[in-house]
C-alpha positions in Angstrom: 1.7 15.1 7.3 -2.4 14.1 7.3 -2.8 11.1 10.1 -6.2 10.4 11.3 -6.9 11.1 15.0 -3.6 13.5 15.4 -3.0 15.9 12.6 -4.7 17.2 9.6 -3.2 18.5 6.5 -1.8 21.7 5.5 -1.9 23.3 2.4 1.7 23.4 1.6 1.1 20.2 1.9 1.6 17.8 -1.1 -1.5 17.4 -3.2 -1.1 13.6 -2.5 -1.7 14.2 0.9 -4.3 16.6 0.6 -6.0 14.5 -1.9 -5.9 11.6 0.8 -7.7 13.9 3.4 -10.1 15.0 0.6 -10.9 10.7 -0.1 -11.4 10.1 3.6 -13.6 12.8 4.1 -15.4 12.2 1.5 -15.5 8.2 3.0 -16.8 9.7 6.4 -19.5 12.0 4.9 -23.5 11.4 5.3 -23.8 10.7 1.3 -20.3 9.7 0.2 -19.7 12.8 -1.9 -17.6 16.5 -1.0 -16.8 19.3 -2.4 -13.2 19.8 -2.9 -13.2 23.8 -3.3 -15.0 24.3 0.1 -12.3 21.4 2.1 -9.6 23.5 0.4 -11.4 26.9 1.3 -11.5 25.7 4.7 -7.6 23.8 5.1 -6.8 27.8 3.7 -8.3 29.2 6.3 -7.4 27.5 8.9 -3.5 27.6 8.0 -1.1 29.7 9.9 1.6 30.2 6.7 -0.7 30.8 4.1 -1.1 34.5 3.3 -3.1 36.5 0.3 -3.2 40.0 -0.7 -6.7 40.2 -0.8 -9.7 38.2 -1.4 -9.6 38.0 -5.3 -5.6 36.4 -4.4 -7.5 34.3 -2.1 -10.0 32.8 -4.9 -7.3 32.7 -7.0 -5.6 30.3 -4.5 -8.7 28.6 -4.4 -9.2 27.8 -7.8 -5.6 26.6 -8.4 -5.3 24.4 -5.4 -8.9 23.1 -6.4 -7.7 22.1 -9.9 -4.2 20.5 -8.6 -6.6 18.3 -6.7 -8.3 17.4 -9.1 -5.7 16.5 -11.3 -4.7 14.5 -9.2 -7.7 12.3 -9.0 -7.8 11.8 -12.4 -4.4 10.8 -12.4 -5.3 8.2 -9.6 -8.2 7.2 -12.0 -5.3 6.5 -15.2 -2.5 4.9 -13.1 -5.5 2.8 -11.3 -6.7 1.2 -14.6 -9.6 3.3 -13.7 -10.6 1.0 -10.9 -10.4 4.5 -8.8 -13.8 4.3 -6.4 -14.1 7.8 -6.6 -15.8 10.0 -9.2 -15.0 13.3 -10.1 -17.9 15.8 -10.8 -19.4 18.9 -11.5 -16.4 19.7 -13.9 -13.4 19.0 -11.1 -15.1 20.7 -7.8 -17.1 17.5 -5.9 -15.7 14.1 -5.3 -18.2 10.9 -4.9 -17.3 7.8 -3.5 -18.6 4.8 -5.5 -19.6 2.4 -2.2 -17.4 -0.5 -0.9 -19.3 -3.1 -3.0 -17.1 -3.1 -5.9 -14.0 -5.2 -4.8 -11.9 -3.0 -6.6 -13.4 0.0 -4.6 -12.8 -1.9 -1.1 -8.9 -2.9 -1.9 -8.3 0.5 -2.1 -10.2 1.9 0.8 -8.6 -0.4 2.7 -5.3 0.9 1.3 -5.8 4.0 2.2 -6.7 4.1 5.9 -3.0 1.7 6.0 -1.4 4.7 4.8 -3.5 7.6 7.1 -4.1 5.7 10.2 -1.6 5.5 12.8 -0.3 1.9 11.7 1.7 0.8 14.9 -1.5 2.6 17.2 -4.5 1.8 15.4 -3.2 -1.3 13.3 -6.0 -3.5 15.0 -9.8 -4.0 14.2 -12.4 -6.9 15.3 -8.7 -8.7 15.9 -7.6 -8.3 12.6 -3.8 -7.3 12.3 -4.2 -4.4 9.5 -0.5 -4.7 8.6 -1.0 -8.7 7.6 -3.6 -7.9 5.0 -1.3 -6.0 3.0 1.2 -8.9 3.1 -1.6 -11.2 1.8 -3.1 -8.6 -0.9 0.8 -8.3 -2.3 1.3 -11.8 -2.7 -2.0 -12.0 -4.8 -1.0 -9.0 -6.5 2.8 -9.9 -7.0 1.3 -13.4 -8.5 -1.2 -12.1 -11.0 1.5 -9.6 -12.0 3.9 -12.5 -12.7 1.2 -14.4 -14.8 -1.0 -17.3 -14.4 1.6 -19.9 -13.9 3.1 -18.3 -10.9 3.4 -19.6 -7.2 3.3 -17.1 -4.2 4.2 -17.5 -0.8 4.2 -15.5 2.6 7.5 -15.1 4.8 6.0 -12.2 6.6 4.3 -12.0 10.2 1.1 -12.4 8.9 1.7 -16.2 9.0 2.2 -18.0 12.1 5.5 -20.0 12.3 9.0 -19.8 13.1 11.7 -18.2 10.8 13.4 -21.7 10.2 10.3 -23.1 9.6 9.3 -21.2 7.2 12.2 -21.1 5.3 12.6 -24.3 5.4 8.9 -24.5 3.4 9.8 -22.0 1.0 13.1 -24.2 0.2 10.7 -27.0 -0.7 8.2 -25.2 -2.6 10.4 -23.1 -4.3 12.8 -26.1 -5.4 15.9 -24.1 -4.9 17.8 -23.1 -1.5 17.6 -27.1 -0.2 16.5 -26.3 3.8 17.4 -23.2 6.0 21.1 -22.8 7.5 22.4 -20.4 10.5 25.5 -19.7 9.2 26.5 -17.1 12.4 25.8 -19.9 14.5 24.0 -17.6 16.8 20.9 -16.8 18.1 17.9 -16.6 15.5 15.8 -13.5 16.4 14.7 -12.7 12.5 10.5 -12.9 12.1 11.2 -12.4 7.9 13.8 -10.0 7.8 12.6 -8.3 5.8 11.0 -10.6 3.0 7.2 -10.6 3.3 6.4 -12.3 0.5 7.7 -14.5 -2.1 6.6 -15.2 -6.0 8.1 -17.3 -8.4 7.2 -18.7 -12.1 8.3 -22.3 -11.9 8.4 -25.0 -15.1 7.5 -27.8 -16.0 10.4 -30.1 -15.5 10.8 -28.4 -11.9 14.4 -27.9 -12.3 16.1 -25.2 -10.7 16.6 -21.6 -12.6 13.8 -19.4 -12.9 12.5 -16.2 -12.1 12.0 -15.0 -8.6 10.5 -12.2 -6.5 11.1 -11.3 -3.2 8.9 -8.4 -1.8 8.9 -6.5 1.5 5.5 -4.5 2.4 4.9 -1.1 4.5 1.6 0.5 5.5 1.7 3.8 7.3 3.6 6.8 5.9 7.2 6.0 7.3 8.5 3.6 4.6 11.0 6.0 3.4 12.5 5.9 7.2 13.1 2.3 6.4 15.1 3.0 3.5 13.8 -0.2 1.4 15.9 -2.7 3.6 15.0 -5.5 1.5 18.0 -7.5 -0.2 17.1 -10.7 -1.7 20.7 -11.8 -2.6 21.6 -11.4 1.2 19.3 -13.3 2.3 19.8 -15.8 0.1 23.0 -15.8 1.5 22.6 -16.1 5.2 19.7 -18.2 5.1 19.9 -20.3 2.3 21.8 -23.6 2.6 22.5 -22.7 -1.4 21.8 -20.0 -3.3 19.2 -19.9 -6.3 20.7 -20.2 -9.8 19.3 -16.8 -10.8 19.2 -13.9 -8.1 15.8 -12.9 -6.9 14.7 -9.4 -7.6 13.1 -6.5 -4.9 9.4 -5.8 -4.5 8.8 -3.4 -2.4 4.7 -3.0 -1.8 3.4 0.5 -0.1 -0.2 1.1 1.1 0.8 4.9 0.1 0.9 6.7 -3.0 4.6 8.4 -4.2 4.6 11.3 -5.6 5.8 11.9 -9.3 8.8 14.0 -8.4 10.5 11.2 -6.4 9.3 7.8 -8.1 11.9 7.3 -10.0 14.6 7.9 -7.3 12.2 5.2 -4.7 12.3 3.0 -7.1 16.0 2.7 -7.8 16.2 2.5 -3.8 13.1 -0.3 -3.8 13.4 -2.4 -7.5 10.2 -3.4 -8.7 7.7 -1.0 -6.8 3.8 -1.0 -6.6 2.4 1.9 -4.3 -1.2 2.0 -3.8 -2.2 2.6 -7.5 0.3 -0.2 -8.7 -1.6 -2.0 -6.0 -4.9 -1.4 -7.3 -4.0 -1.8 -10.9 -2.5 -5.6 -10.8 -5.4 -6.5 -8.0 -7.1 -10.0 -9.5 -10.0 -10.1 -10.4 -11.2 -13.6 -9.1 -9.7 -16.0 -7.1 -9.2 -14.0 -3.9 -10.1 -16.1 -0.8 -13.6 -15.8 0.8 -11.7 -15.6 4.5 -9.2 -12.6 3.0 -12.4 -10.6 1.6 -13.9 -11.0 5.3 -11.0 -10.1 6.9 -10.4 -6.6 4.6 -13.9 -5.7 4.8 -14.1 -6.3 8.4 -11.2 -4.2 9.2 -11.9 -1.6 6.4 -15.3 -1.1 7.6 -14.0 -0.6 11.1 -11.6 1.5 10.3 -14.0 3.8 8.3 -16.3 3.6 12.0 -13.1 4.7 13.8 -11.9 7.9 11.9 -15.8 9.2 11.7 -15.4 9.4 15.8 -11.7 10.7 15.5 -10.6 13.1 12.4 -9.8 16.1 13.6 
């Protein structure tokens, strides 16, 4: 498993992996572009399982890992609504990064150094918590991908606050719930759990009875240790003075990318879930605070400064 500063990938490795390492090299480089045949030439050589019959098996491998890779990035480019910031060229073999100007192109850098830095480590840059941004990029994300006429909220660490109190404000802005209740009658030693973020469409009249969202968000590469812990309707329960007329649905939000062989069996286990492309693809356009921008490209940027002193 590729982590910046400990452990570089192997080439048994899945290709969303090595495609990771291939983007942050690429990220680190003198002019933003590599060549994907030589980092593969080189993670082959330097593997201790990998074994050829000669040098023409060894091209061979070559060639083939070079145009999994490949694939892959154009696959990141379709399930992205090509906001990828990476283009492929030279038919498949060199990959060139686009520059952190596009706001597109800085979302997802940002996303992936959550996924290959050591997020409990390394989370921190210029005083910037790098697990809160993805908390604050999801609730834009989970808004615009409810529509215009939806209202988001943040439950998660990322906003200071105790637990009652800020159930207690989602309760009035959500119109439904009434105030917070303990119903254990013990001690309260819950930050979220496990709800980061909240998004609902509400109407008109303001009634109760409409459709909710509530979404718990990972950086790192661990998520599936976690085992999608998230359960709206419990929470409702143990939390919620009442429970909303229509049962909240699971978003689960991953600075990561999972892999087509197991998406469909993560997202039985998480509901509605964006990984980093899903991420990308529903990212607004406009209306993204000046003081989030800041923050992401402050801690991008550093995080970029890090990993060119520390990948192995």
């Amino acid at each position: 498993m590729f982590k910046i500063k400990s452990k570089t990938p192997s080439v048994q490795d899945n290709v969303e992996i090595i495609a990771d390492y291939i983007e942050v090299k690429c990220l680190i480089s003198e002019n933003k572009s590599v060549s994907i045949r030589r980092i593969i030439h080189s993670l082959l050589r330097s593997s201790d399982t990998f074994e050829t019959s000669g040098i023409e098996d060894f091209d061979d491998t070559i060639i083939s890992k070079t145009e999994l890779i490949s694939s892959e990035f154009q696959r990141r480019i379709n399930s992205s609504n090509s906001r990828y910031p990476f283009n492929i060229l030279h038919h498949g073999e060199v990959l060139e990064f686009k520059g952190l100007e596009n706001l597109h192109s800085l979302i997802y850098t940002y996303l992936l150094f959550a996924t290959r830095l050591n997020m409990t480590e390394n989370k921190k840059f210029d005083n910037i918590d790098g697990t809160g941004i993805l908390e604050k990029i999801s609730s834009y994300v989970a808004a615009n991908y409810f529509g215009s006429r939806s209202t988001h909220l943040i439950l998660g660490t990322s906003v200071k606050g105790g637990f009652e109190k800020k159930v207690n404000n989602l309760c009035k802005k959500l119109g439904e719930g009434i105030k917070f209740v303990n119903r254990s009658k013990g001690s309260i030693d819950e930050n979220d759990d496990k709800v980061d973020i909240v998004v609902w469409i509400d109407f008109s009249d303001k009634r109760v009875s409409k459709f909710i969202g509530f979404g718990q968000c990972k950086t790192g590469t661990n998520w599936e240790n976690d085992r999608f812990q998230l359960q709206p309707i419990e929470f409702c329960k143990k939390w919620l003075h009442s429970q909303p007329v229509v049962d909240p649905i699971r978003m689960f939000f991953l600075a990561d990318i999972v892999e087509d062989e197991i998406w469909h069996k993560r997202a039985v286990d998480a509901g509605l879930l964006f990984d980093r492309l899903r991420i990308l693809d529903h990212f607004p356009t406009s209306g993204i605070p000046a003081v989030l921008l800041k923050e992401i490209t402050s801690w991008t940027t550093h995080a970029i400064n890090f990993t060119q002193k520390n990948l192995n």
